[in-house]
C-alpha positions as CSV (number, residue, x, y, z in Angstrom):
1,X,19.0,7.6,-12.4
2,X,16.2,9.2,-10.3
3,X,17.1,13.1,-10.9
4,X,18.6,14.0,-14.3
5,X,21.6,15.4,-14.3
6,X,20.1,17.9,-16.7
7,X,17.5,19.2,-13.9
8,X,20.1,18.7,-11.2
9,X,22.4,20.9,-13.2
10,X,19.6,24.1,-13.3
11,X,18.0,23.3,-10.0
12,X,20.4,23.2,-7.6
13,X,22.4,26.3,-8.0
14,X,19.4,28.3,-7.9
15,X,17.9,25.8,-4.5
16,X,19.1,28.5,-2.2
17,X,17.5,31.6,-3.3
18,X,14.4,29.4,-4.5
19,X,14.3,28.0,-0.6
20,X,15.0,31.5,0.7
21,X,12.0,33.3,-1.4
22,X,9.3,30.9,-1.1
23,X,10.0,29.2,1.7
24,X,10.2,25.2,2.6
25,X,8.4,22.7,2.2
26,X,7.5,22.4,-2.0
27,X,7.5,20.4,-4.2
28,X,9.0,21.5,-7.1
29,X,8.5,20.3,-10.9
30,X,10.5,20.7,-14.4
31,X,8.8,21.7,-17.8
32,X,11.8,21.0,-19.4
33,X,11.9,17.2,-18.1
34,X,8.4,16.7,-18.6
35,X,7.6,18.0,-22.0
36,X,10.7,15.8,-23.4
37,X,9.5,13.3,-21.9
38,X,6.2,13.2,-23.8
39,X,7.6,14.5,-27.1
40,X,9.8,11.1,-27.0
41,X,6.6,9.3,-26.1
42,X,4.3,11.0,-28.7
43,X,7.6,10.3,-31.1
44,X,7.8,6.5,-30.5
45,X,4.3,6.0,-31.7
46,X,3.7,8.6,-34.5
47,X,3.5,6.5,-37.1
48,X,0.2,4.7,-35.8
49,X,-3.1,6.9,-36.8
50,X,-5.0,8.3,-33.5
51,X,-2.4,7.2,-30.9
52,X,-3.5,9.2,-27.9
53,X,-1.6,9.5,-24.1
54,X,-4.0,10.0,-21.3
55,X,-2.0,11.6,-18.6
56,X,-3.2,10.1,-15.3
57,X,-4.7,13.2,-13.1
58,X,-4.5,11.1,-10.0
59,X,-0.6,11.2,-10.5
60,X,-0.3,15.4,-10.3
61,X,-3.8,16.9,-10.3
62,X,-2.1,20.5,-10.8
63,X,-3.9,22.4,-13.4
64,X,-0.2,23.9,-14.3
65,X,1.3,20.6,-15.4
66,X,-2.3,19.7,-17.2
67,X,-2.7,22.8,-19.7
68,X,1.6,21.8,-20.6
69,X,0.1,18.1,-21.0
70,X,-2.5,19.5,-23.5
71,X,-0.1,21.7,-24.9
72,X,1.7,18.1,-26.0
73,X,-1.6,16.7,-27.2
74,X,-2.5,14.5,-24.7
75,X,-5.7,14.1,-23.1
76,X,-6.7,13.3,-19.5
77,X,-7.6,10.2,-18.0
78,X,-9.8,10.8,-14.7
79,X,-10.7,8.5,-11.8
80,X,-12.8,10.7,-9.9
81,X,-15.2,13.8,-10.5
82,X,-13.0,16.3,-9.0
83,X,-10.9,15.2,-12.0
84,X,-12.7,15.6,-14.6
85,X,-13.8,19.2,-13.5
86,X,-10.2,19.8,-12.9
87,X,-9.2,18.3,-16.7
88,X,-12.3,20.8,-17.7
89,X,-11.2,23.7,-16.6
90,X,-7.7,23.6,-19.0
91,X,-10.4,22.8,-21.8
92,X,-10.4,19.1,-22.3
93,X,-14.2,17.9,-23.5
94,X,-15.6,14.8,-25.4
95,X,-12.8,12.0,-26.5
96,X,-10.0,14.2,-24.8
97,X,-11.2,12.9,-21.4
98,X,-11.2,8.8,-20.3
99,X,-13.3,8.1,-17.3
100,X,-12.1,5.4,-15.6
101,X,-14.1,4.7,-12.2
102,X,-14.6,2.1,-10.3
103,X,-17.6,2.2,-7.5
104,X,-19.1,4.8,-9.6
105,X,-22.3,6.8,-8.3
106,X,-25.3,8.0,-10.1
107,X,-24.6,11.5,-9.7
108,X,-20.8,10.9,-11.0
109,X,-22.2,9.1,-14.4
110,X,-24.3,12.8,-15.1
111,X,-21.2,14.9,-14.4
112,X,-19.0,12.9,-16.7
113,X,-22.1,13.1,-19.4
114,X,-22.7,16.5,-19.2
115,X,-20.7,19.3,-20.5
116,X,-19.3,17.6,-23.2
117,X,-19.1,14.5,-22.1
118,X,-16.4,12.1,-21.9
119,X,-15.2,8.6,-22.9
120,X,-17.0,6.5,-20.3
121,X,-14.9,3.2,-19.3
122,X,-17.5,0.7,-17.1
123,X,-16.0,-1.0,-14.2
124,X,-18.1,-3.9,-14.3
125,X,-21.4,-5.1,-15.8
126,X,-23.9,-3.8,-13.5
127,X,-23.1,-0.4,-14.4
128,X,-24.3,-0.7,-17.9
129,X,-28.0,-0.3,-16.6
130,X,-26.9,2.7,-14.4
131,X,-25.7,4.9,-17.1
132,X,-28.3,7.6,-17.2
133,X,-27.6,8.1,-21.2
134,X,-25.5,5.1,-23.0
135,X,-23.0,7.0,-25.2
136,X,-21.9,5.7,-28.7
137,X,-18.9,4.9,-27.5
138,X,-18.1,2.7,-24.7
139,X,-15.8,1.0,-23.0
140,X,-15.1,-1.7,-20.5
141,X,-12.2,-2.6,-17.9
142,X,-10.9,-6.1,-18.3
143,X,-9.7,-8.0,-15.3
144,X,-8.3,-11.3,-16.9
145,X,-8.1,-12.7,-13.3
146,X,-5.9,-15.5,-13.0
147,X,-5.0,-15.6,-17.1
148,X,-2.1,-12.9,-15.4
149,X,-0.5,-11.3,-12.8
150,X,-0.2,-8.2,-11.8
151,X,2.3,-6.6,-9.3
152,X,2.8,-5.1,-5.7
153,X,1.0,-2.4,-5.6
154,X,-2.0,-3.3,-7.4
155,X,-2.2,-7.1,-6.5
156,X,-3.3,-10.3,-8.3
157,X,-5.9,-9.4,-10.2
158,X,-8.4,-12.5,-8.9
159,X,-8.2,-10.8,-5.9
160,X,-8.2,-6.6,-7.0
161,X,-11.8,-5.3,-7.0
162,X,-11.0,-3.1,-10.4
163,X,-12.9,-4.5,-13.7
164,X,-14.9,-6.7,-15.8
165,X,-14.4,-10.5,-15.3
166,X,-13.2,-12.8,-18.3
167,X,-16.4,-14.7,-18.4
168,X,-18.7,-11.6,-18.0
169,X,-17.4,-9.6,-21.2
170,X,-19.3,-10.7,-24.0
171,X,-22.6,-10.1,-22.0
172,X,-21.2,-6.7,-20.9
173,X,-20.8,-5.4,-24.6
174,X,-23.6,-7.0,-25.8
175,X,-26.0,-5.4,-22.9
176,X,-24.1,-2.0,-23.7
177,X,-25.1,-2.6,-27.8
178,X,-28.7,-3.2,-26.7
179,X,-28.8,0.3,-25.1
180,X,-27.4,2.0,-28.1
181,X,-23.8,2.0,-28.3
182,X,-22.3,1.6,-31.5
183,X,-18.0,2.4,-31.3
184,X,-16.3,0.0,-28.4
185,X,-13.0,0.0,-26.5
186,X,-11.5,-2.1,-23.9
187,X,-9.4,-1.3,-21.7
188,X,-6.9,-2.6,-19.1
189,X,-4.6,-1.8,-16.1
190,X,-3.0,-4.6,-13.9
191,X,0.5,-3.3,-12.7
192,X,1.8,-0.1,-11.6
193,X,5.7,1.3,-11.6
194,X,6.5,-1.9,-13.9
195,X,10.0,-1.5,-15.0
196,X,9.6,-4.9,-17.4
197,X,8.9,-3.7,-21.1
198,X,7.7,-7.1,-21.5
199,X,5.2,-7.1,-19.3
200,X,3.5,-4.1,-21.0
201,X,4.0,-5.5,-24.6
202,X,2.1,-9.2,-23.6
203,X,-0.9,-7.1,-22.2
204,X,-1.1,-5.2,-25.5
205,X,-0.9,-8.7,-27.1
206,X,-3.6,-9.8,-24.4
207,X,-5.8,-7.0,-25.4
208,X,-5.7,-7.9,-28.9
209,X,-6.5,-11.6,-28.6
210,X,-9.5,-10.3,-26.2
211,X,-10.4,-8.1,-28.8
212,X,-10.7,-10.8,-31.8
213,X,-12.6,-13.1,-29.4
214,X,-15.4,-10.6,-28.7
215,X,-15.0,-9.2,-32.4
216,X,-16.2,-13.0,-33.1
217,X,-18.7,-13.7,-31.5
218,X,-20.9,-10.2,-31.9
219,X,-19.5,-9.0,-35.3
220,X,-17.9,-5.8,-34.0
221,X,-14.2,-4.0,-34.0
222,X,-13.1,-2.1,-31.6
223,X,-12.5,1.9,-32.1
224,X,-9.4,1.5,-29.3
225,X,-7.6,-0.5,-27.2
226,X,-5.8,1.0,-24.1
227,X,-3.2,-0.7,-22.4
228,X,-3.5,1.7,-19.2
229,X,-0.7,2.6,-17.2
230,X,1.8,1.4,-15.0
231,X,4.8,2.0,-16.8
232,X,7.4,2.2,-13.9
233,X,10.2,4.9,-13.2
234,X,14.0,3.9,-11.9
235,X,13.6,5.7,-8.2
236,X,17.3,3.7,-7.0
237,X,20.1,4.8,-8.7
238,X,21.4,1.4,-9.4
239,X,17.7,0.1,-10.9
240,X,17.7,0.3,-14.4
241,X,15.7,3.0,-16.8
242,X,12.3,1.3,-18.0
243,X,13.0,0.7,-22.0
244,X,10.4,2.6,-23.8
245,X,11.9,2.4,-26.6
246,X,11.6,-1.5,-26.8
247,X,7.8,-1.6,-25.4
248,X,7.1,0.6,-28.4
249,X,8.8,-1.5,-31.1
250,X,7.0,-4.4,-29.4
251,X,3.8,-3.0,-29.4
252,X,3.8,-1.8,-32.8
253,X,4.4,-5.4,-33.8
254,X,1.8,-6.7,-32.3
255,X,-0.8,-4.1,-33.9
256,X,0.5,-4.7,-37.2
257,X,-0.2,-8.8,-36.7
258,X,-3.2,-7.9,-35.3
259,X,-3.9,-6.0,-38.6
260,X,-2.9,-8.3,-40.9
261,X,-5.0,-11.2,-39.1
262,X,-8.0,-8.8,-38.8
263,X,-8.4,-6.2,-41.8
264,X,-8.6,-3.0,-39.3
265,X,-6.2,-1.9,-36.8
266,X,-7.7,-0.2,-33.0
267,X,-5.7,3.2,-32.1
268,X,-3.8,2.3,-29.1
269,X,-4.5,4.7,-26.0
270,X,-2.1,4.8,-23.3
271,X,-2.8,6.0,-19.4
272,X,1.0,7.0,-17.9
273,X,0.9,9.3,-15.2
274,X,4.2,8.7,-13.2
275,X,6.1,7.8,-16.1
276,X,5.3,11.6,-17.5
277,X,5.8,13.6,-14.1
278,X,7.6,11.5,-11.4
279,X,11.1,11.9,-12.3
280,X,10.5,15.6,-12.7
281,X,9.7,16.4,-9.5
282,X,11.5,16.6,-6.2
283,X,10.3,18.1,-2.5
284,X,12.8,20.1,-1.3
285,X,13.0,20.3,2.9
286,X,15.1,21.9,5.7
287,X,17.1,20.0,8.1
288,X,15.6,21.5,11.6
289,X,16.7,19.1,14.3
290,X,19.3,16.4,15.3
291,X,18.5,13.7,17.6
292,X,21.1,11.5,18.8
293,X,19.4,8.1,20.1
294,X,19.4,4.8,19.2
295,X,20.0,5.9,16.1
296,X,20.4,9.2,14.5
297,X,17.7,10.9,13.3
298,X,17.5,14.0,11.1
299,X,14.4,15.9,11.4
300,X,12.9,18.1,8.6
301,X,10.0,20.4,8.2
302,X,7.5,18.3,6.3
303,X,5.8,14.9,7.2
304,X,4.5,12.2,5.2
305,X,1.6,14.6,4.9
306,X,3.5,15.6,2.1
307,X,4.6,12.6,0.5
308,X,3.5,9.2,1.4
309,X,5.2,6.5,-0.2
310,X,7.9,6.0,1.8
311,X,5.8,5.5,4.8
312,X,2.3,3.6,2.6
313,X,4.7,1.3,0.8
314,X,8.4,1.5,1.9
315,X,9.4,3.1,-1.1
316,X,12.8,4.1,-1.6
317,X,13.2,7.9,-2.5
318,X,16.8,9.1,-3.4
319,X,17.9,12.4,-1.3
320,X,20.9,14.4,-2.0
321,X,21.8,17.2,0.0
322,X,23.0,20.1,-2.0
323,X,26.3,21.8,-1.7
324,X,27.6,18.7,0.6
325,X,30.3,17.0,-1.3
326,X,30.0,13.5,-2.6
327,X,33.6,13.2,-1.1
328,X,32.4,13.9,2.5
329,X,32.5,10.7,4.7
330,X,28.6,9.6,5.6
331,X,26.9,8.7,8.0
332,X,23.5,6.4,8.7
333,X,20.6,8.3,9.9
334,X,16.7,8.2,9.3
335,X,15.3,11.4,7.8
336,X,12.1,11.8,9.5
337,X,9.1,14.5,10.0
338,X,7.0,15.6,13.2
339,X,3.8,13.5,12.8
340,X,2.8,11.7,15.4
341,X,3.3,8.0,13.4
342,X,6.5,5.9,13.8
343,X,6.5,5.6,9.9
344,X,6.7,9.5,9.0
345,X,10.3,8.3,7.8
346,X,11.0,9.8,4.7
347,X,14.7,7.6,4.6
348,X,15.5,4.7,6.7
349,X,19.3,4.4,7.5
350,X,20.1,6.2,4.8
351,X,24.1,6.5,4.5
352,X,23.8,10.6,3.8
353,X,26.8,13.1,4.4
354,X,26.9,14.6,7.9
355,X,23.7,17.2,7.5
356,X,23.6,20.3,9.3
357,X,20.3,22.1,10.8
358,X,20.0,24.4,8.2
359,X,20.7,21.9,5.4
360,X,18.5,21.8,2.2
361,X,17.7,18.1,1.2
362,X,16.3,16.9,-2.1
363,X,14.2,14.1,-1.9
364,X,13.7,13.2,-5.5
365,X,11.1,11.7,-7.6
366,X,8.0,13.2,-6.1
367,X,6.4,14.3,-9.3
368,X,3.5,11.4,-9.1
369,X,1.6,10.6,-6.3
370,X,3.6,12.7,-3.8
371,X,1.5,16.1,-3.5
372,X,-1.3,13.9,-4.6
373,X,-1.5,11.6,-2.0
374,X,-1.2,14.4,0.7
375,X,-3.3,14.1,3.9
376,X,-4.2,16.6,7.2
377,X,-4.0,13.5,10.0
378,X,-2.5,15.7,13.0
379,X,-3.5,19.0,11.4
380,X,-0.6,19.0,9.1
381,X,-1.1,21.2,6.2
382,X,0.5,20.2,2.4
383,X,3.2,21.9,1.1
384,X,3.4,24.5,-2.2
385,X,4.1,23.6,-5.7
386,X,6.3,25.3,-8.0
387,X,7.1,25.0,-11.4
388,X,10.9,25.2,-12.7
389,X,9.7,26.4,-16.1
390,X,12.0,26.1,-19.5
391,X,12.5,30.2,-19.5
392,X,14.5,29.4,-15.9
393,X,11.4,31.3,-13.9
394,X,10.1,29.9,-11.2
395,X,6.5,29.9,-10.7
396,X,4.2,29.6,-8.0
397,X,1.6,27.0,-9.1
398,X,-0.4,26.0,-5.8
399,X,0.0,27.6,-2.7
400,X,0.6,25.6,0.8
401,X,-2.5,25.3,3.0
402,X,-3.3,27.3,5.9
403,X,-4.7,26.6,8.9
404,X,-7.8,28.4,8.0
405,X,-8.1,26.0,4.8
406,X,-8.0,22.8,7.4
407,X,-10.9,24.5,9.3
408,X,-12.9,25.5,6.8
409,X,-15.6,22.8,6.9
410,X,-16.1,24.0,10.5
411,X,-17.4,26.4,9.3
412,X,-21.0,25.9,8.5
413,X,-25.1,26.7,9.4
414,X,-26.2,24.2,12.1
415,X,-28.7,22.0,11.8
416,X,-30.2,18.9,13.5
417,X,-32.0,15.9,13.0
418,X,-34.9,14.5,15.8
419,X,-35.7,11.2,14.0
């Protein structure tokens, strides 16, 4: 189910007065969804010593929805600098932040280094030279290439450019022990939105079998394993909830074979982002023209500026239209925005019921990589956040851009260059 009927229940009477105070576009999150959402996940795995969540900043870099991820214990796991400083500015130093780069410059190696540092995970060999100061712990990105597959959206991993390659990982750690590290993870992510439990337990048990190869041949164990993300949300109604609790009782069977084989145990770390925030979030939008063509379209007042998924990769977001019954007869129309690109369709004959100009719709499951992914092509500015929080207020957590935000880097001293 892509909404909960829990957040549907305290949302949508209030959607009116909500629209009507801060205006539409926004996206609009739930505290309540989220934080039970990670208190089931933190619950699943207690019993294993130094289990840690990550929460993916890429998926809702919102320093709101961070400081409640800290609040559940979990730590941040950062692709880029702009997220570690934003991780760093709710608090989170040392092991509490995983940087995962790929690509990675100088300058972004001293950053992540410096005030306080952070758990460094290489992308590939060649950075292990380029690390201005090898920590004591490090990790490495495996790409198994063809020993899996991945997915859709992240590819087959022969051909994704993410990782360390199977044949190039015993060097890697040994050229990272050489410069001084002494504590070792390895790390993994090769499918994203995966709805299979399966899929997520066999790279666990991948992980481990990598992990007593390498522990062979140089004499080391591994401080962590972490089985990334990718843990997939049900955005159709008819698609079936991902099974967490069955990755977890197959995971925890794997570590304690693992253990029994080995004499130690790795904590297992863990990377969600979508699975955390995405069904906890919806953008809500205002119907603001009818066009009667070849088809029908229904025009609202945000673009794919604002969420790009449907138009990047065809994905299927659920939109209800409060206070319409379900009883009403539909109709097939395309819900669409004003950019100038065919595939600004937020819905693509959609059977919705007949929508008014006027009407509120709720597209759902926008709490990962919806505000995220934003862009200005056209000058179109992103929408607000708020935050539906578990008192019942409603708090502004970001505001919408202005046009003076999308010219700001016009503003600037001249200069010139005569080479």
């Amino acid at each position: 189910m892509p909404m909960s009927p829990d957040y549907r229940d305290r949302l949508f009477p209030i959607l009116p007065e909500v629209a009507a105070h801060f205006g539409t576009p926004f996206h609009i999150y739930d505290e309540t969804g989220i934080r039970e959402t990670g208190t089931r996940l933190r619950r699943l795995f207690a019993r294993l010593g130094g289990f840690q969540e990550y929460y993916a900043v890429k998926a809702l870099p919102n320093p709101r929805i961070l400081q409640i991820m800290q609040e559940l214990g979990f730590g941040f796991d950062c692709s880029s600098v702009a997220e570690l400083l934003l991780a760093r500015q709710v608090g989170a130093r040392g092991e509490a932040l995983m940087f995962t780069s790929n690509n990675t410059s100088a300058e972004d190696f001293h950053t992540a280094l410096a005030d306080g540092g952070s758990l460094l995970n290489l992308d590939d060999i060649s950075l292990v030279p380029k690390v201005p100061r090898m920590p004591e712990t490090i990790c490495f990105r495996y790409n198994p290439g063809p020993r899996r597959s991945g997915n859709s959206i992240i590819g087959n991993p022969v051909e994704a450019k993410y990782g360390v390659a199977h044949h190039q990982l015993i060097d890697a750690y040994r050229a990272a022990m050489a410069r001084g590290a002494r504590r070792f993870g390895l790390h993994t992510m090769l499918a994203s939105n995966e709805r299979n439990h399966l899929y997520m337990v066999q790279t666990v048990e991948m992980l481990l079998e990598v992990a007593r190869w390498i522990g062979a041949e140089l004499g080391i164990r591994f401080d962590f394993i972490n089985m990334g993300g990718g843990l997939g949300i049900a955005y159709h109604p008819d698609e079936a909830p991902f099974d967490l609790e069955a990755m977890a009782d197959g995971i925890l069977r794997q570590l304690d074979a693992f253990g029994a084989d080995q004499g130690y145990v790795p904590r297992l770390f863990m990377e969600s982002g979508r699975y955390m925030t995405g069904p906890h979030g919806v953008l809500v939008v205002r119907a603001i023209n009818r066009k009667e063509i070849y088809r029908t379209y229904i025009g609202v007042d945000a673009s794919m500026s604002a969420l790009m998924r449907p138009g990047m990769y065809g994905a299927y977001h659920h939109i209800e239209v409060p206070g319409k019954s379900a009883d009403l007869p539909v109709e097939t129309v395309d819900v669409v925005g004003s950019l100038c690109e065919n595939n600004d369709k937020f819905a693509l004959q959609r059977p919705l019921p007949p929508i008014d100009e006027g009407d509120l719709l709720v597209i759902q499951d926008t709490g990962a990589h919806g505000h995220a992914m934003g862009f200005n092509y056209n000058g179109k500015l992103r929408p607000k956040e708020l935050l539906l929080r578990a008192d019942g207020r409603v708090e502004l957590i970001r505001r919408a851009e202005t046009v003076e935000d999308y010219f700001a880097t016009l503003q600037f001293e001249a200069q010139t260059l005569l080479p």
